[in-house]
Residue frames as qw, qx, qy, qz and C-alpha x, y, z in Angstrom:
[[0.221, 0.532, -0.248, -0.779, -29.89, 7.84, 160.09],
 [0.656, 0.630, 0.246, -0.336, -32.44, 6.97, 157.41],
 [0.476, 0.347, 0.488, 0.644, -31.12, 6.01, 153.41],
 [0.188, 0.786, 0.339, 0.481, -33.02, 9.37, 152.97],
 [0.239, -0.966, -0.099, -0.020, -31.37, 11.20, 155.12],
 [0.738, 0.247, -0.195, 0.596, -27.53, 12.77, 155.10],
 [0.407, -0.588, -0.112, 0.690, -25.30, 14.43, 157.59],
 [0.291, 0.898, 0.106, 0.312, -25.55, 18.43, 156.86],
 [0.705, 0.089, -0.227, 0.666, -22.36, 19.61, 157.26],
 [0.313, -0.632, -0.340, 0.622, -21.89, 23.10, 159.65],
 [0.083, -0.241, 0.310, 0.916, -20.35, 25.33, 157.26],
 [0.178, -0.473, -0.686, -0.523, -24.07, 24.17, 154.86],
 [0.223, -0.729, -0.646, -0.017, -26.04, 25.42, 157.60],
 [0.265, -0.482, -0.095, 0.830, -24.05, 28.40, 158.21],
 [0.097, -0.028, 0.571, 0.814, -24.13, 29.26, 154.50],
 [0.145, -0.572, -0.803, -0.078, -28.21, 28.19, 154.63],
 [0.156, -0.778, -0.469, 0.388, -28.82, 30.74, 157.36],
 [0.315, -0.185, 0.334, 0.869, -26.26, 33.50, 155.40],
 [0.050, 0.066, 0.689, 0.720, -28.92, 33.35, 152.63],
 [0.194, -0.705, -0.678, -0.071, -32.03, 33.24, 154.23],
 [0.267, -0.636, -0.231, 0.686, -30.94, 36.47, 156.35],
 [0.368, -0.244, 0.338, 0.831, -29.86, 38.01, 153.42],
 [0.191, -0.353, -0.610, -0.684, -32.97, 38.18, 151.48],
 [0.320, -0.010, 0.518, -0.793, -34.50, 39.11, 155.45],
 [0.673, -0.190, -0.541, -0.467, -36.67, 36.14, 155.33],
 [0.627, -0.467, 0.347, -0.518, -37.83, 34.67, 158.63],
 [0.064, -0.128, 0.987, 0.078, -37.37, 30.81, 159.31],
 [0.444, 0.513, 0.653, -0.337, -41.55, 30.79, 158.69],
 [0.456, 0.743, -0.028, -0.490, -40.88, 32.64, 155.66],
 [0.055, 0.528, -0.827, -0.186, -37.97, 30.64, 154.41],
 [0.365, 0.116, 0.829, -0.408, -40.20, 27.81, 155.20],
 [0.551, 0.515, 0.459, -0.469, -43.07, 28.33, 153.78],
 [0.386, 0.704, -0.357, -0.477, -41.36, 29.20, 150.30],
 [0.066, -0.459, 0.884, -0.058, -40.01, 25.57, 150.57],
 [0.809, -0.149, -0.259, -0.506, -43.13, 23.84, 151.80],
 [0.542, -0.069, -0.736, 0.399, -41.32, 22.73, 155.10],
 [0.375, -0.915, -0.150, 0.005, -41.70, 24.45, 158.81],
 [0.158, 0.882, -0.355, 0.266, -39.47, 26.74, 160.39],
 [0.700, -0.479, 0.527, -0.065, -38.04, 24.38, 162.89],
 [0.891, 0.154, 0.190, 0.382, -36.81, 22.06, 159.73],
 [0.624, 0.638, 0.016, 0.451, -35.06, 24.81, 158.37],
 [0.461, -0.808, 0.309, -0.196, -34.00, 25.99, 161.57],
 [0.822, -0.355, 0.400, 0.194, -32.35, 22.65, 162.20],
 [0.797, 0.507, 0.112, 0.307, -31.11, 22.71, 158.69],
 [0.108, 0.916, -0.121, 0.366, -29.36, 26.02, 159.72],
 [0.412, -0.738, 0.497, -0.197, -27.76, 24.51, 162.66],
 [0.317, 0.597, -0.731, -0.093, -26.18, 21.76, 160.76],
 [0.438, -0.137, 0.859, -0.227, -28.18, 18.74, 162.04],
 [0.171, 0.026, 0.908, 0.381, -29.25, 15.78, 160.15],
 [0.508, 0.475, 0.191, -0.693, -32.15, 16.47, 157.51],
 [0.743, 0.483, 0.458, 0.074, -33.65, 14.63, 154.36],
 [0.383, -0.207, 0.316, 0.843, -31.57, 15.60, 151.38],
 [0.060, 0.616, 0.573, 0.537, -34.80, 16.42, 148.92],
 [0.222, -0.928, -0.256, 0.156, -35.07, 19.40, 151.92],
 [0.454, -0.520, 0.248, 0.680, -31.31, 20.53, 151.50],
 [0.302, 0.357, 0.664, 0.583, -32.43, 20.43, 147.57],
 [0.043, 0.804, 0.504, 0.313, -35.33, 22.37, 147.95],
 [0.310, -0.851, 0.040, 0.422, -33.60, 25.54, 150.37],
 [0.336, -0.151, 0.488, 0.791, -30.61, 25.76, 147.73],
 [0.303, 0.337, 0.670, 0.588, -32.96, 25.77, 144.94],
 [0.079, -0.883, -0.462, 0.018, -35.39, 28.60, 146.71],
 [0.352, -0.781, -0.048, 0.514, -32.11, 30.54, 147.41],
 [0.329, 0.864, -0.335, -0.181, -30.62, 30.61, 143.89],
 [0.174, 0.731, -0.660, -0.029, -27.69, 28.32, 144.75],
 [0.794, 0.060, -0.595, 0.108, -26.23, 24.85, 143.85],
 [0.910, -0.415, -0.025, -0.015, -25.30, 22.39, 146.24],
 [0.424, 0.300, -0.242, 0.819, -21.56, 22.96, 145.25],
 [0.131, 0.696, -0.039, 0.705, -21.68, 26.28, 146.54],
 [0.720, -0.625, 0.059, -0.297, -23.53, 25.36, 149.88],
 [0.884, -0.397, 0.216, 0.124, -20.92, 22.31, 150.58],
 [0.650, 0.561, -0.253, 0.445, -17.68, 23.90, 148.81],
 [0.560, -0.390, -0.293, 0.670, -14.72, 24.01, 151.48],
 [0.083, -0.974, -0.135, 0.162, -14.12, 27.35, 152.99],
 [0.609, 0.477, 0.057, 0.631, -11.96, 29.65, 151.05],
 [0.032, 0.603, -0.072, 0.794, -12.66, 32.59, 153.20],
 [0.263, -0.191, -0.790, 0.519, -12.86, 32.91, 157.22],
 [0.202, 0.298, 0.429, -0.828, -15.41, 35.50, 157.26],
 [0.620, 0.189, 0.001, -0.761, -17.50, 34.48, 154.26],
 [0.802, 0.120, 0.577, -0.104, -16.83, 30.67, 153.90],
 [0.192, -0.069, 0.794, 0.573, -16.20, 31.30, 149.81],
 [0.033, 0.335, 0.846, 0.414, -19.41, 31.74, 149.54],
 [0.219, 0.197, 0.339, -0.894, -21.23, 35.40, 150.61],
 [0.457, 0.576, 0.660, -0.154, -25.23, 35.14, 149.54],
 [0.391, 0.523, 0.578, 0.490, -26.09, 35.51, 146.22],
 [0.135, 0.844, 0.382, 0.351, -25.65, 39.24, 145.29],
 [0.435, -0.881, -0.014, 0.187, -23.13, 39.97, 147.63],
 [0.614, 0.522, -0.464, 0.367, -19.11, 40.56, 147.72],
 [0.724, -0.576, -0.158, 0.346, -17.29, 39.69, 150.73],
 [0.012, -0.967, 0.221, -0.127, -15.10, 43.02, 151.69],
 [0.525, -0.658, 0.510, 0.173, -12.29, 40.16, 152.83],
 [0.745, 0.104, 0.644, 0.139, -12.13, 38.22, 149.73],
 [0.342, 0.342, -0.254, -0.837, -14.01, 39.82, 147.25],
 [0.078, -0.013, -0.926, -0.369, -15.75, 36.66, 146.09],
 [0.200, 0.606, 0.735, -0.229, -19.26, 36.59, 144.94],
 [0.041, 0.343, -0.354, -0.869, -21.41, 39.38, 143.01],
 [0.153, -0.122, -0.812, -0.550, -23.21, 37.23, 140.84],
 [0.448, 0.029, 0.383, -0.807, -26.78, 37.74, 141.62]]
């Protein structure tokens, strides 16, 4: 592993893919909004190593800090962290759009 590159934790790529689904965006559409391919943000989604200035630029296309992406899980079915605009029905956390 690269100086420019850091381990993406699972739960970040879970939370990644959460958000991209949510706004029904493809991994070519997610992509493209980014100015990566779908295969980086694919891998990003499956929690293998990626450049951080890419983990920067997916948060920042979805709305949400890095906190949010790599806060421990508070919740088993939404992580603590449903996409942006949601409420988790087991928690209740989120809302904020």
């Amino acid at each position: 592993m690269t100086a420019r590159q850091q381990s993406v934790p699972e739960r970040f790529g879970r939370r990644l893919q959460r958000e991209r689904e949510a706004r029904h965006w493809s991994l070519r559409e997610a992509g493209g909004k980014c100015g990566m391919s779908a295969s980086t943000v694919m891998r990003a989604e499956a929690g293998q190593d990626m450049a951080l200035s890419n983990a920067v630029r997916l948060a920042a296309v979805y709305g949400v800090s890095m906190d949010a992406l790599l806060a421990e899980p508070a919740c088993e079915t939404c992580d603590g962290a449903p996409p942006a605009g949601f409420i988790c029905s087991a928690c209740g956390a989120g809302g904020a759009a």
